[in-house]
PDB file as gemmi writes it, atoms N, CA and C in Angstrom:
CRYST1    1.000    1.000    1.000  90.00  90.00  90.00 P 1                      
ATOM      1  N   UNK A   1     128.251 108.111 122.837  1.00  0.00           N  
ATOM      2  CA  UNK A   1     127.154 107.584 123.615  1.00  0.00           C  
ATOM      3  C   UNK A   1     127.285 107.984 125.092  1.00  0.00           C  
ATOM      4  N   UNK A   2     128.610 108.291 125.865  1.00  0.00           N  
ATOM      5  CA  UNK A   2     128.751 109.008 127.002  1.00  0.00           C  
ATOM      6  C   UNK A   2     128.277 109.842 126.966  1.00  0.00           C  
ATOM      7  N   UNK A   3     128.608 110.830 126.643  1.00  0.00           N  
ATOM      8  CA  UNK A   3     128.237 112.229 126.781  1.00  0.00           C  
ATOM      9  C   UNK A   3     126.312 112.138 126.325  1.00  0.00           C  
ATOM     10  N   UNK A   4     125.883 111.517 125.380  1.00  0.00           N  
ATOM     11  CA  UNK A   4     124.509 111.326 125.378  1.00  0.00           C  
ATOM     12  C   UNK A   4     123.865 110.939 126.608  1.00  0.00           C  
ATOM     13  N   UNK A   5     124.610 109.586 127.660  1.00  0.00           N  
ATOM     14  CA  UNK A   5     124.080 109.683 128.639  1.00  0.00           C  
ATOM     15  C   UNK A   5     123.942 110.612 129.861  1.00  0.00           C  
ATOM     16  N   UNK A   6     125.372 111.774 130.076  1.00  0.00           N  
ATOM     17  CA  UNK A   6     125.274 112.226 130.879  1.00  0.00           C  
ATOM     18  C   UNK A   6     124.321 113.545 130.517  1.00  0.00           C  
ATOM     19  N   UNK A   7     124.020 113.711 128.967  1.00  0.00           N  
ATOM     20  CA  UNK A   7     123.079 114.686 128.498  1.00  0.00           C  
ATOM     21  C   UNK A   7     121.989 114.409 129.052  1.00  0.00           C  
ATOM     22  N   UNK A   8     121.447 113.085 129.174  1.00  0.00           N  
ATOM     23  CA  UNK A   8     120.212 112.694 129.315  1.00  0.00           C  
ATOM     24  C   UNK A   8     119.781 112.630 131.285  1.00  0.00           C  
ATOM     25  N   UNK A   9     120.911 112.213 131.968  1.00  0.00           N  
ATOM     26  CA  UNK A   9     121.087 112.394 133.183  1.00  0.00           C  
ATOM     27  C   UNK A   9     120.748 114.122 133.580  1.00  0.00           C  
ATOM     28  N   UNK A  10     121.571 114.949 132.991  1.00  0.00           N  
ATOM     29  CA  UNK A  10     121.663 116.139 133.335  1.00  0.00           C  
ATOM     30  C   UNK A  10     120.290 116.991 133.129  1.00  0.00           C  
ATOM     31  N   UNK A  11     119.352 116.967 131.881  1.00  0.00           N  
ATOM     32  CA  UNK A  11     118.310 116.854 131.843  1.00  0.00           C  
ATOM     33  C   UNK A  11     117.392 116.756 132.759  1.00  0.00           C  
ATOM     34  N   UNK A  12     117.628 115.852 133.425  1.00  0.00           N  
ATOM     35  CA  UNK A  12     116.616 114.853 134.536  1.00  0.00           C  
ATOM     36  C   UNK A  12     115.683 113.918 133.962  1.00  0.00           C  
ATOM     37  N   UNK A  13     116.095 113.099 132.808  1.00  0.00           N  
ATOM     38  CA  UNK A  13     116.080 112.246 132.573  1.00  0.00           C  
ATOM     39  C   UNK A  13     116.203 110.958 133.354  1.00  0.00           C  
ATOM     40  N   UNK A  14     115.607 110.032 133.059  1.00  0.00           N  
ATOM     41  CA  UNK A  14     115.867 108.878 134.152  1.00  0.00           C  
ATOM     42  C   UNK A  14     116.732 107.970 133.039  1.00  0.00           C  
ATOM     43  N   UNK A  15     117.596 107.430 133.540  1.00  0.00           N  
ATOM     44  CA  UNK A  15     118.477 106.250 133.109  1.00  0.00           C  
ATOM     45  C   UNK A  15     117.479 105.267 132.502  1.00  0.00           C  
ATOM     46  N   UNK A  16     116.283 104.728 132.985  1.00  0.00           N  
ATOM     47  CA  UNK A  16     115.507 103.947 132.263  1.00  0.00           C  
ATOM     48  C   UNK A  16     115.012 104.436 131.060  1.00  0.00           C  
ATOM     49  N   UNK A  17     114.885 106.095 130.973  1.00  0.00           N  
ATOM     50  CA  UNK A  17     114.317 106.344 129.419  1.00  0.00           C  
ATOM     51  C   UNK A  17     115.488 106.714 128.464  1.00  0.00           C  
ATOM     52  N   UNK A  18     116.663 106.436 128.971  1.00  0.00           N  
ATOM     53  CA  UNK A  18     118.116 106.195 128.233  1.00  0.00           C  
ATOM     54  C   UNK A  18     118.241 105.032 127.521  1.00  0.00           C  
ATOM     55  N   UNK A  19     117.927 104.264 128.202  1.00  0.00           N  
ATOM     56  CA  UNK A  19     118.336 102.624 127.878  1.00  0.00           C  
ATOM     57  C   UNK A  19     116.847 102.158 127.077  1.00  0.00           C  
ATOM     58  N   UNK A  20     115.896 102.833 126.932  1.00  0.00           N  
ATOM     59  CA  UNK A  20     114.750 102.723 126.047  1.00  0.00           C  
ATOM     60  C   UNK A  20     115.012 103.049 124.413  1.00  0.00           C  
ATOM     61  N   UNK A  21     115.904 104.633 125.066  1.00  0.00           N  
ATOM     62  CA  UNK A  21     116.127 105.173 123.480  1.00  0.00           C  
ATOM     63  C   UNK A  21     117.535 104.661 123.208  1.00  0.00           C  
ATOM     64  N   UNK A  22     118.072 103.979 123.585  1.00  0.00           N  
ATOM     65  CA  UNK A  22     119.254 103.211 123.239  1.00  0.00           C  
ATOM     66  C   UNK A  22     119.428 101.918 123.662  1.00  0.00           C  
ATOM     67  N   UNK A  23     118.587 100.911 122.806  1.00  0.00           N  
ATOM     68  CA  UNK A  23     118.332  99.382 123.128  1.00  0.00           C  
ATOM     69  C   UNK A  23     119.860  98.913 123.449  1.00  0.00           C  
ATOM     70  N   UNK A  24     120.530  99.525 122.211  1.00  0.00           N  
ATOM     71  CA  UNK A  24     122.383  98.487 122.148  1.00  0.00           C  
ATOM     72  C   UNK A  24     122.715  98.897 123.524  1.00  0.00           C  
ATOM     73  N   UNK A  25     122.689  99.689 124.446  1.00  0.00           N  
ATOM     74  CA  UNK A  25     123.577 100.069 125.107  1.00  0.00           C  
ATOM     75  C   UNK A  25     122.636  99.247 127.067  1.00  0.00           C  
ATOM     76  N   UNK A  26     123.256  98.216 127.502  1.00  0.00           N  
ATOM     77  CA  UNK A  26     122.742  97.606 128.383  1.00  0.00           C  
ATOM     78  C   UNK A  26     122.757  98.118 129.890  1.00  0.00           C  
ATOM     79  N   UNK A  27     122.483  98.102 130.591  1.00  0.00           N  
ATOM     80  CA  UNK A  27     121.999  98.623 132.331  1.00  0.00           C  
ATOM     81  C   UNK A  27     123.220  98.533 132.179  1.00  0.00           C  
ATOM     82  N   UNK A  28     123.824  97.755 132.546  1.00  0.00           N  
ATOM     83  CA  UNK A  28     125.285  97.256 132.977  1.00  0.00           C  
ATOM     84  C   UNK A  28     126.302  97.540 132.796  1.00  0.00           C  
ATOM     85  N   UNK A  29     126.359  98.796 131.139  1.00  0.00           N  
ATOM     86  CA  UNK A  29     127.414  99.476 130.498  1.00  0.00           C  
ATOM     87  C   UNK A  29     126.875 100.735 130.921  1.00  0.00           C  
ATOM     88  N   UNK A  30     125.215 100.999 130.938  1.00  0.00           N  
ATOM     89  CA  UNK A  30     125.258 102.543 131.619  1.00  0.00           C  
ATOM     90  C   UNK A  30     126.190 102.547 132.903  1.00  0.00           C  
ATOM     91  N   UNK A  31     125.535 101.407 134.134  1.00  0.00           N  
ATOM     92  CA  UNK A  31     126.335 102.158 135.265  1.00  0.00           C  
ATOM     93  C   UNK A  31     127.695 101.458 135.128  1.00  0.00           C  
ATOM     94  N   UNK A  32     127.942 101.060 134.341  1.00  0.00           N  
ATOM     95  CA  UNK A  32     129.436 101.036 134.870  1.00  0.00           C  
ATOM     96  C   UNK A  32     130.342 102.154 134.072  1.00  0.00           C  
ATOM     97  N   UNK A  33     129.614 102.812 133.342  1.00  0.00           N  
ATOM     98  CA  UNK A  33     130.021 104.525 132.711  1.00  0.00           C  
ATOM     99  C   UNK A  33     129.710 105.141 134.202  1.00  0.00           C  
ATOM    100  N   UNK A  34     128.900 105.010 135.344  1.00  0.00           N  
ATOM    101  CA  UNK A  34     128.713 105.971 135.920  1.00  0.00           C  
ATOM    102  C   UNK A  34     129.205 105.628 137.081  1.00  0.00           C  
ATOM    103  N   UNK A  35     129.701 104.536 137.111  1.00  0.00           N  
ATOM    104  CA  UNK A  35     130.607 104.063 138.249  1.00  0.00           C  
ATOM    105  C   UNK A  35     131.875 104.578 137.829  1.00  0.00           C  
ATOM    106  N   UNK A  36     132.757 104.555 136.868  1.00  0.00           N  
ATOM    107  CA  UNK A  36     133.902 104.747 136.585  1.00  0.00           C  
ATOM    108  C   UNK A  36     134.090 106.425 136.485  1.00  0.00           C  
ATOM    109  N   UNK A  37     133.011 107.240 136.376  1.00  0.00           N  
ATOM    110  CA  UNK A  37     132.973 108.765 136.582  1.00  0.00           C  
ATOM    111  C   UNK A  37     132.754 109.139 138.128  1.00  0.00           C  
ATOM    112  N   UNK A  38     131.899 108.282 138.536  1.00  0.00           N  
ATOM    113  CA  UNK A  38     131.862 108.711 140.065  1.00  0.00           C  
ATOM    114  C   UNK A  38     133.456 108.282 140.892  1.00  0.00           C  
ATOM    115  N   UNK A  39     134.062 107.604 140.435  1.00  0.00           N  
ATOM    116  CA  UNK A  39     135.413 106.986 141.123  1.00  0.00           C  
ATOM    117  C   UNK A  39     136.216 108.157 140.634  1.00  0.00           C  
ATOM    118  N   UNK A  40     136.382 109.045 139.155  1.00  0.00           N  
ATOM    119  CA  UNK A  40     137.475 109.822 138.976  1.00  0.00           C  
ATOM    120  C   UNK A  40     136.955 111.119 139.760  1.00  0.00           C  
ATOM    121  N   UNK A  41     135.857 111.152 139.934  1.00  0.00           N  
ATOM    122  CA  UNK A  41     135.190 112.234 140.569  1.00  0.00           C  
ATOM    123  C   UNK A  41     135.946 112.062 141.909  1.00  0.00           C  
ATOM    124  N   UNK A  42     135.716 111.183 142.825  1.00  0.00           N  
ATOM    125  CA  UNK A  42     135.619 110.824 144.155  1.00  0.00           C  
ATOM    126  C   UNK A  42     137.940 111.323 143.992  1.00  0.00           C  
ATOM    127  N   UNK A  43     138.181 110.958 143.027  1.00  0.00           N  
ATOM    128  CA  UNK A  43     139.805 110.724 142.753  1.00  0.00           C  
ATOM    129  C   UNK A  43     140.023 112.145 142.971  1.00  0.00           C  
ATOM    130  N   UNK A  44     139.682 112.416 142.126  1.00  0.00           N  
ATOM    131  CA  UNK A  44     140.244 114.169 141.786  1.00  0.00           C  
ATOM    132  C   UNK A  44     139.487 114.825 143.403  1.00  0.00           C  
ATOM    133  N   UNK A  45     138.650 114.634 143.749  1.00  0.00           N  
ATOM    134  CA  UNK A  45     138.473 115.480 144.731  1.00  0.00           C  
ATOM    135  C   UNK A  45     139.089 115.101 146.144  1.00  0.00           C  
ATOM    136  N   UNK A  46     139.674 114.071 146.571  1.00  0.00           N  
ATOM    137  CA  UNK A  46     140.754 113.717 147.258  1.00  0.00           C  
ATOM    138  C   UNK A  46     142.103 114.521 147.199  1.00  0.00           C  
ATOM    139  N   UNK A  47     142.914 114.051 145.728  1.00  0.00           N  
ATOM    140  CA  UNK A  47     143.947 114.580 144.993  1.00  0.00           C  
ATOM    141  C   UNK A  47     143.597 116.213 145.476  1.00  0.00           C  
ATOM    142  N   UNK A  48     142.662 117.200 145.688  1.00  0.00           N  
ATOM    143  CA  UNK A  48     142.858 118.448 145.723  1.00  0.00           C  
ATOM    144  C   UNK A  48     142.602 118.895 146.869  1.00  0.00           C  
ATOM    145  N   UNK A  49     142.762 118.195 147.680  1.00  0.00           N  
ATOM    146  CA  UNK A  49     142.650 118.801 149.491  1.00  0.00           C  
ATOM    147  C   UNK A  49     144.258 118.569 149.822  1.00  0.00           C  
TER     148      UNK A  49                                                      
END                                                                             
């Protein structure tokens, strides 16, 4: 279901027509999938300077 969302992100998809085609999966578990990628993101690109 990750990778479906960031399929659907990458797309240019909006997060609201994510959470349409995937009732089980709530606002609150999308971004906190996209909070916890933006933090290893923000990690690793620290770590390499």
């Amino acid at each position: 279901m990750v990778q479906t969302l960031f399929d659907f992100l990458e797309a240019g998809e909006r997060l609201d027509d994510f959470l349409a085609d995937f009732p089980t999966v709530s606002r609150e578990q999308a971004i906190a999938v996209l909070e916890a990628a933006r933090k290893a993101l923000l990690s690793h690109a620290c770590s390499d300077r």
